[in-house]
C-alpha positions as CSV (number, residue, x, y, z in Angstrom):
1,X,67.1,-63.0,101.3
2,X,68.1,-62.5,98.2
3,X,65.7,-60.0,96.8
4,X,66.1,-58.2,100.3
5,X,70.1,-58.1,99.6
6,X,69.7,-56.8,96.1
7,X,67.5,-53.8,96.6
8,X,69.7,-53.2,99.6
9,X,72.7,-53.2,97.0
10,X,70.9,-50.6,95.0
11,X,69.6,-48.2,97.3
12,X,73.2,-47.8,98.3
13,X,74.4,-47.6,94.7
14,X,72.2,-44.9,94.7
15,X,72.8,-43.1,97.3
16,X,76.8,-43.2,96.4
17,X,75.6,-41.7,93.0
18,X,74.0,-38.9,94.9
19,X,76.9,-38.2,97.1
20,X,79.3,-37.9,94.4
21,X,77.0,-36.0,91.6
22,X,76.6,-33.4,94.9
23,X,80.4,-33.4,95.3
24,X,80.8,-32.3,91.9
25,X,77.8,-30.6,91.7
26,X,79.8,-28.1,95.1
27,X,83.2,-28.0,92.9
28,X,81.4,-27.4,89.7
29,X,79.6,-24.1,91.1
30,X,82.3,-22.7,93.4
């Protein structure tokens, strides 16, 4: 289980990175 949780942890960490790097990426370029 806890291997399972941890890569779980990261995918969404990354994931949340993406979001926000395209967020800024949108305000950046407008």
């Amino acid at each position: 289980n806890l291997p399972s949780h941890r890569v779980l942890e990261k995918i969404g960490m990354e994931k949340y990175e993406e979001k926000e790097k395209m967020f800024w990426w949108r305000i950046n370029k407008i």
